[in-house]
N, C-alpha and C positions, 0 to 999 in steps of 0.2 A: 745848506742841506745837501747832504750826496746820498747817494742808491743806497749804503749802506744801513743809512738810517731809516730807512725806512719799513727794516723790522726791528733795529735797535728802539726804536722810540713809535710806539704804537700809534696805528693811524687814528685820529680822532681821540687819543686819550683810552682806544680799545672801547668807546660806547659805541659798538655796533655787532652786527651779527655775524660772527664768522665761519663762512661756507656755502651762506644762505642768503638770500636778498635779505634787505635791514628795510624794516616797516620806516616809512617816512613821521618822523617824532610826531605831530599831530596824529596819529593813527592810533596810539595809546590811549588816548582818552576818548577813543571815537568809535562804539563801533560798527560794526554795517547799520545801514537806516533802512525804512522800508517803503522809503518816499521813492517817486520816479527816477530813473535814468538822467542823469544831468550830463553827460558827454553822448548817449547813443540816438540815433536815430534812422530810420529805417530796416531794424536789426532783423537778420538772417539768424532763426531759430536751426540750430542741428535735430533733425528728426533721430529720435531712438534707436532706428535700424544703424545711422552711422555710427553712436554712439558707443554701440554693442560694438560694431567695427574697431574703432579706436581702442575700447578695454581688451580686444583681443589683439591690437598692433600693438599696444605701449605702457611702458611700467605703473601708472597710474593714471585717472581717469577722474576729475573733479565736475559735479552737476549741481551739488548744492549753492543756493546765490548767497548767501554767506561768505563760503569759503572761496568762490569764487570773485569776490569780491576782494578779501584780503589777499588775494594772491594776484592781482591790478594791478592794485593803488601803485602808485609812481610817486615821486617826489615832487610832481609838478605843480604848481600855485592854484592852476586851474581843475586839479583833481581836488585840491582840498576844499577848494570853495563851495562844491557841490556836497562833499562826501560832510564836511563836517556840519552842513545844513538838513541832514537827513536825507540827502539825494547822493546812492551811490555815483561812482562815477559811469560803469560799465558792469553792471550785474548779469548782463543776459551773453554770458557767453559757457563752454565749455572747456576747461583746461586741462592740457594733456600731459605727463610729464615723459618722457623719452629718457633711457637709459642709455642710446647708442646711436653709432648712424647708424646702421640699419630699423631700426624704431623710426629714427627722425625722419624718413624717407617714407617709410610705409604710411606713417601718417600724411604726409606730402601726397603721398597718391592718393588716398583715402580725400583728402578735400577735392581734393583736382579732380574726381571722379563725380565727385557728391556735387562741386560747384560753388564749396562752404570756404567762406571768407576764413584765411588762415594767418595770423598773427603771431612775430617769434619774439618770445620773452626770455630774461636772463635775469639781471641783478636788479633790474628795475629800479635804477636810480636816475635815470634821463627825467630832465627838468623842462621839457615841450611836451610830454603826452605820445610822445611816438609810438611807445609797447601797448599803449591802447587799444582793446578791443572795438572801436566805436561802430564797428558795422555787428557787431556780435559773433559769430561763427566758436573759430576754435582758436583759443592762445595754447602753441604751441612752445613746454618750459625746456628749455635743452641744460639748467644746470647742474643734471645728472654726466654732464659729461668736463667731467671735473680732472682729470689728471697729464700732466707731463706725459708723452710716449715716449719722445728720444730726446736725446741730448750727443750731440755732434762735440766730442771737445777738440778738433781738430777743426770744422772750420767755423765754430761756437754759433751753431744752430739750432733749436729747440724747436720740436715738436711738440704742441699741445694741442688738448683737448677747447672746443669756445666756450664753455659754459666754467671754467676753472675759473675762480676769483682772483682778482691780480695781487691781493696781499699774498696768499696761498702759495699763486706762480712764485711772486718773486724771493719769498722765502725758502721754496725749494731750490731753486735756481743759486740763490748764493749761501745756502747751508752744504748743498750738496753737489753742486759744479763751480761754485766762487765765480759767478757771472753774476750779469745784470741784462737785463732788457732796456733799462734809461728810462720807462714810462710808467710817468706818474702822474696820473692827470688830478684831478680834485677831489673825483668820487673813487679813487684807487681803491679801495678795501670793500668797495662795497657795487661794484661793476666786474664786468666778466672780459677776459680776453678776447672773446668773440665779440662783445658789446664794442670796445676797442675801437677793429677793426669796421666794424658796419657800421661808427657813425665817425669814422676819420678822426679819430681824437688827437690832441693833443696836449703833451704832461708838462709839469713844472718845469724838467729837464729837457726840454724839446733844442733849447741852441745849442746843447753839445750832441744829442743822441737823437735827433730829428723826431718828427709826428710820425704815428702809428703806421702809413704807407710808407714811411725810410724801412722801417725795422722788419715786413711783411716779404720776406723771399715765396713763400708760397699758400695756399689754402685750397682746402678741400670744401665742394658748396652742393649740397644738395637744390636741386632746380624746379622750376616749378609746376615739370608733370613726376616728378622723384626720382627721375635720374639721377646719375650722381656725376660731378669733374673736378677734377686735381687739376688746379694751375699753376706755374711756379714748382716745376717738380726739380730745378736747378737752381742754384745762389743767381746765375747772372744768366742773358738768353741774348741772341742777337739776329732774332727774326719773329717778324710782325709783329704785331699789335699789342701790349699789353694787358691782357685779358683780365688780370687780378684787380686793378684798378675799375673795374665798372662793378665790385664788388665790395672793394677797398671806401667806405660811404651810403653803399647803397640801403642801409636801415633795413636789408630784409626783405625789400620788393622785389629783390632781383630772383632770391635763393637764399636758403638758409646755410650760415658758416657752421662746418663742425668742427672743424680742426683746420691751423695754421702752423705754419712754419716762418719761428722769427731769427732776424740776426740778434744776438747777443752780445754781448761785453764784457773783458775779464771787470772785477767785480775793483773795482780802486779801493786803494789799503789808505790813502791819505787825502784830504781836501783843505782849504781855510776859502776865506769869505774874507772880501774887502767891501768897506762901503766907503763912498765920497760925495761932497756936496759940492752943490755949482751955483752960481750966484742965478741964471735962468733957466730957465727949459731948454732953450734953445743948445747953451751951455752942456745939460747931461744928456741930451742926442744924439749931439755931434760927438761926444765922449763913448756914446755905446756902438756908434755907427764906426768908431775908427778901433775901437778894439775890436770888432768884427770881422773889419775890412782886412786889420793884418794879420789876421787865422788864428786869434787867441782861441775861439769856441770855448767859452767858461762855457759849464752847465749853466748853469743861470745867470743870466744879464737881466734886469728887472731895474726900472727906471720910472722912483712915483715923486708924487709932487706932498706936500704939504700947505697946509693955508698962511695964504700971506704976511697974516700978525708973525707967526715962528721966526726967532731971529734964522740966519744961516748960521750953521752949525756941521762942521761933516761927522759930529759924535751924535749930531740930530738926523739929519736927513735919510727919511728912506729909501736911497738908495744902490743899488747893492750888484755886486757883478763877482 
């Protein structure tokens, strides 16, 4: 599989939602309950007067526990156990959606002032519950902030918005610059760029095009009295500290990401795929470890086993480089 395929041949067979977060398939047949809280405890109600604050900082303003409930749910195991029992998982909160950084920021002061527990949401496809509101406050939704700004074709850098969906990216990206960004993590079509970056991911493609901090030259983070700081405002820097990385992972406690600056890749016109089989483990380890050693960097090196009974077969074995 190369970068290119992956708008030639639709993520997930195209069952998913494109643009928007995609409800976690249990969610269909489930919907809100009106049994207790199964993930919240101790929750921080937003008083009305903030409330009014917020409809007047940002594009939209959700209070009903309904909707605020479907706009949660996460993919994670321990969301559904709750939710598909009658017990949503996180119903006591308020969600705000932001069309820009200047929104994303006003709202940032607007908690910081009030003292209101504030949580940043995107694609909501994380499988731990991290986008959970579980103290209640405000989930803050930044996937209003959905598009490309630049595109550098000289030193193949892109500028994007965090809330852009990465099927979205990367189909502009090689319709309309014949690049690639190389990341393709699992939930690609249905996570956000900014998601990406705030939980360190990494994609199918990661041994040729590294995880999400190779590709990260710079990012812009709203902080958490709503300041705002650009880091990385250069491809390369050769003084102090690397600032981007305490943000590069950080889920969102540090500051909320609006916008990144990634390295890119002309977009490859040709690829093949070999697979071979080894009589042990030990056997296709050492095989993956020495095509590594002497700078092949295929995109994918993947090395799985099958059960014992299987005769060896390298027209059988999965696995693949």
């Amino acid at each position: 599989m190369i970068s290119r395929q992956t708008i030639t041949h639709p993520f997930n067979r195209g069952d998913y939602v494109v643009g928007a977060p995609t409800p976690p398939r249990w969610a269909a047949d489930c919907p809100p309950g009106d049994g207790e809280a199964s993930l919240q405890e101790g929750v921080v109600r937003v008083p009305e007067a903030v409330v009014a604050e917020l409809r007047a900082a940002a594009a939209a303003v959700h209070t009903a526990r309904d909707e605020v409930v479907r706009r949660t749910r996460d993919w994670w195991a321990g969301t559904s156990i709750g939710e598909t029992d009658g017990r949503p998982a996180t119903p006591e909160a308020v969600v705000v959606e932001a069309a820009d950084e200047e929104q994303v920021a006003a709202v940032v002061r607007i908690c910081a002032a009030h003292r209101v527990p504030l949580t940043v949401s995107a694609g909501r496809s994380n499988v731990l519950g991290a986008a959970l509101p579980v103290s209640g406050g405000v989930v803050l939704d930044v996937c209003r902030l959905d598009r490309i700004l630049s595109f550098d074709a000289e030193s193949m850098i892109v500028e994007v918005q965090a809330g852009m969906f990465g099927d979205l990216f990367e189909k502009e990206l090689q319709e309309v610059h014949g690049a690639t960004a190389g990341h393709w993590p699992s939930a690609f079509a249905i996570s956000t760029v900014g998601g990406w970056a705030a939980c360190r991911g990494a994609g199918q493609l990661s041994t040729r095009y590294g995880k999400i901090e190779d590709m990260v030259v710079g990012l812009d983070v709203v902080l958490p009295d709503g300041s705002s700081a650009s880091f990385g405002t250069h491809p390369r820097a050769a003084v102090g500290p690397d600032l981007r990385q305490l943000f590069i992972g950080s889920e969102g406690t540090l500051g909320v990401i609006t916008r990144l600056r990634l390295r890119t890749h002309r977009l490859p016109a040709y690829a093949s795929g070999l697979a071979y089989g080894f009589a042990t483990f030990a056997d296709g380890l050492d095989a993956c470890r020495e095509i590594l050693q002497r700078g092949a960097t295929p995109r994918c090196c993947a090395f799985t086993t099958r059960t014992r009974a299987a005769p060896i077969s390298a027209s059988r074995t999965p696995a693949c480089c």
